[in-house]
C-alpha positions in Angstrom: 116.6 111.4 80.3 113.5 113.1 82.0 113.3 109.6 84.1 116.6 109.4 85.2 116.5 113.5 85.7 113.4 112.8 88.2 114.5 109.4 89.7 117.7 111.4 90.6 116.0 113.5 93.5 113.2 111.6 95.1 114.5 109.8 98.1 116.2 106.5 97.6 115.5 105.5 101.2 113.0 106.3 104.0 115.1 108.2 107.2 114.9 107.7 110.7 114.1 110.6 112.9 113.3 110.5 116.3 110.2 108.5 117.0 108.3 109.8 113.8 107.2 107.0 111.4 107.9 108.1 107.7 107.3 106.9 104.8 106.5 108.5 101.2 106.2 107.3 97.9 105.4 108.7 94.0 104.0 107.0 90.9 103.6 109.0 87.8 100.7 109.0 85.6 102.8 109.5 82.8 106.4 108.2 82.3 107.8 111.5 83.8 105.5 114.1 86.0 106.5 117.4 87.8 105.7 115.8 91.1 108.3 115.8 93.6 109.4 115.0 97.1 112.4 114.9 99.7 113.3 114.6 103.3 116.1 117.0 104.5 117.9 116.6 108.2 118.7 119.8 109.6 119.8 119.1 112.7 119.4 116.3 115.7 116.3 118.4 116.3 115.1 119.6 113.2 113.8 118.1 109.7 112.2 119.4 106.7 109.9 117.9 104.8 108.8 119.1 101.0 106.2 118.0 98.6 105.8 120.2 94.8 104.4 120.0 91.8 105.3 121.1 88.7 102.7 122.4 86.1 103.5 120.3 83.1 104.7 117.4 82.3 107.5 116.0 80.5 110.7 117.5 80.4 110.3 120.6 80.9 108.6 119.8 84.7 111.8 117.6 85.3 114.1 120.6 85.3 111.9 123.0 87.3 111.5 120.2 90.0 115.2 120.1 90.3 115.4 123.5 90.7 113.1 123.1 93.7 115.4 120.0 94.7 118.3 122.3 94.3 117.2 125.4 95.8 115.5 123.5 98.3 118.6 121.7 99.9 121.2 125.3 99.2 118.8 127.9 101.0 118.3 125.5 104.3 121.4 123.9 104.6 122.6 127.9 104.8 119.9 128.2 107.3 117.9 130.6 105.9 114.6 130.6 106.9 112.0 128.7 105.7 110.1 131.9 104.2 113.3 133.3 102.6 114.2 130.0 101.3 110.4 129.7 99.5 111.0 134.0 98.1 114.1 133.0 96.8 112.9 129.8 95.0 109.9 131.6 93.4 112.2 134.2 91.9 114.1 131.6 90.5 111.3 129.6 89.1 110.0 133.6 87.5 113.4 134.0 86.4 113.0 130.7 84.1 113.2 130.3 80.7 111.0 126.6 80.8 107.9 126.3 79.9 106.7 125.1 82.5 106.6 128.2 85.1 104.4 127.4 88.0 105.3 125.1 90.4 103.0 124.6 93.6 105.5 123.8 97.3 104.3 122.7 100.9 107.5 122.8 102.8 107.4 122.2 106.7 110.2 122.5 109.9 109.8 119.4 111.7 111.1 119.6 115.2 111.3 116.4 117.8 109.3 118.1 120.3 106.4 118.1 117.6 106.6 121.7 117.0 105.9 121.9 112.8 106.2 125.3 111.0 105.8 125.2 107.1 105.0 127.4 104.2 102.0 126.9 102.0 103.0 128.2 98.1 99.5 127.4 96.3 100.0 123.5 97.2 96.9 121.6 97.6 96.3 121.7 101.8 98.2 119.1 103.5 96.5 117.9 106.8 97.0 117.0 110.0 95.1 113.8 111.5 94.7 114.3 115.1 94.3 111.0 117.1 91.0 112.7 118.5 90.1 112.4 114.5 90.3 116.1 114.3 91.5 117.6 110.4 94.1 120.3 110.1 94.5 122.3 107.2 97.9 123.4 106.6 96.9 126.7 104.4 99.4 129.4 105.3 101.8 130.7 102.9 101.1 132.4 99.8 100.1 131.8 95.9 102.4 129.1 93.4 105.8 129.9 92.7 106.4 132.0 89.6 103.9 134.1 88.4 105.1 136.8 90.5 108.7 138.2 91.2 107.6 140.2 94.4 106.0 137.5 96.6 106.1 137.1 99.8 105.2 134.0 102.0 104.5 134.0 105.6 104.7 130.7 107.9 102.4 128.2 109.5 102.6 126.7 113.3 101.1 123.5 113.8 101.9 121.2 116.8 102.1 116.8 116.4 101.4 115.0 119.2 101.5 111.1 119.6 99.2 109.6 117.2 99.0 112.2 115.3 99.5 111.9 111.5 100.5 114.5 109.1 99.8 114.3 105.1 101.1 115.5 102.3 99.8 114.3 98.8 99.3 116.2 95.2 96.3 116.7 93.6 97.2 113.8 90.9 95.5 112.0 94.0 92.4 114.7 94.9 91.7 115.7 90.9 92.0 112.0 89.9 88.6 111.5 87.5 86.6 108.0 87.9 86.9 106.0 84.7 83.5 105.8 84.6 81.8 108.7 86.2 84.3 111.4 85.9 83.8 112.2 89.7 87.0 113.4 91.2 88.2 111.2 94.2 88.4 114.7 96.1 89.6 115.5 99.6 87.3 113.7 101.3 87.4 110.8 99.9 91.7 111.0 100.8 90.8 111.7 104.5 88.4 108.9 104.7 91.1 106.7 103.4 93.5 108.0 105.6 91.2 107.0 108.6 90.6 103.6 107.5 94.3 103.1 107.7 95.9 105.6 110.5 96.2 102.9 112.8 98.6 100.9 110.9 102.7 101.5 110.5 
């Protein structure tokens, strides 16, 4: 149940959009997480990208990601805006009776010109890899859907250009513990990474 539940809203295929290269993926620690991703086309010009996590696991972190799925996909395709869309999902996610009440969001406005504007809700950063190897924080926003009934969310600009790559991740990746140290892998350790790579499709 909570498998099929979260392998019904992740993204069954990778879309094409204008001369971005996309790609995401998710792998649960446990048989079910609250981790959760989607690509949503707007419009010929326009694309929305979303990453969330779910405090909890289990069941109960199944449900409130497919509220986000579903709240997600209702509020934009009505074209309300991004900030509106993000205020109405956190009062639904206070309104809940789970368990699991707090759900972190990064959603971003993609546009083909390279023009990004997102809202931060308590999500770890994403970044932005500039080709000049210049790191972008994507912080604006606001605190984790939930605790809060009242919250408001303002939006971030950020601008891609050509070999420019944009990151979103959880912090099952950043707070992951060393077997045998207990180090986390951290933030830095996820841009390095990134680097080594950035070159490749």
């Amino acid at each position: 149940m909570r498998r099929r539940i979260q392998g019904s809203i992740l993204p069954k295929r990778t879309p094409r959009y204008a001369d971005f290269d996309i790609a995401g993926d998710s792998k649960p620690a446990e048989v079910v997480g609250g981790d959760f991703y989607d690509y949503i086309p707007l419009t010929a010009d326009m694309f929305d990208l979303a990453i969330a996590d779910a405090s909890g696991h289990g069941l109960p972190a199944a449900l409130q990601v497919r509220d986000i799925y579903m709240g997600l996909r209702m509020g934009l395709s009505r074209d309300f805006k991004i900030s509106r869309t993000v205020e109405r999902l956190n009062l639904i996610i206070n309104r809940s009776k789970l368990a699991s009440k707090f759900v972190s969001l990064f959603v971003a406005e993609l546009e083909t010109n390279g023009n990004l504007i997102y809202v931060n809700a308590g999500h770890v950063p994403p970044f932005i890899l500039h080709a000049n190897d210049g790191v972008e924080l994507l912080r604006e926003g606001g605190m984790v859907l939930g605790p809060s009934p009242d919250m408001t969310y303002s939006r971030g600009f950020a601008h891609l250009e050509p070999g420019d790559m944009l990151v979103l991740y959880t912090d099952g990746i950043t707070e992951c513990h060393h077997h045998g140290t207990g180090e986390e892998f951290g933030l830095a350790r996820l841009q390095t990474l990134v680097r080594r790579y950035a070159k490749l499709p």
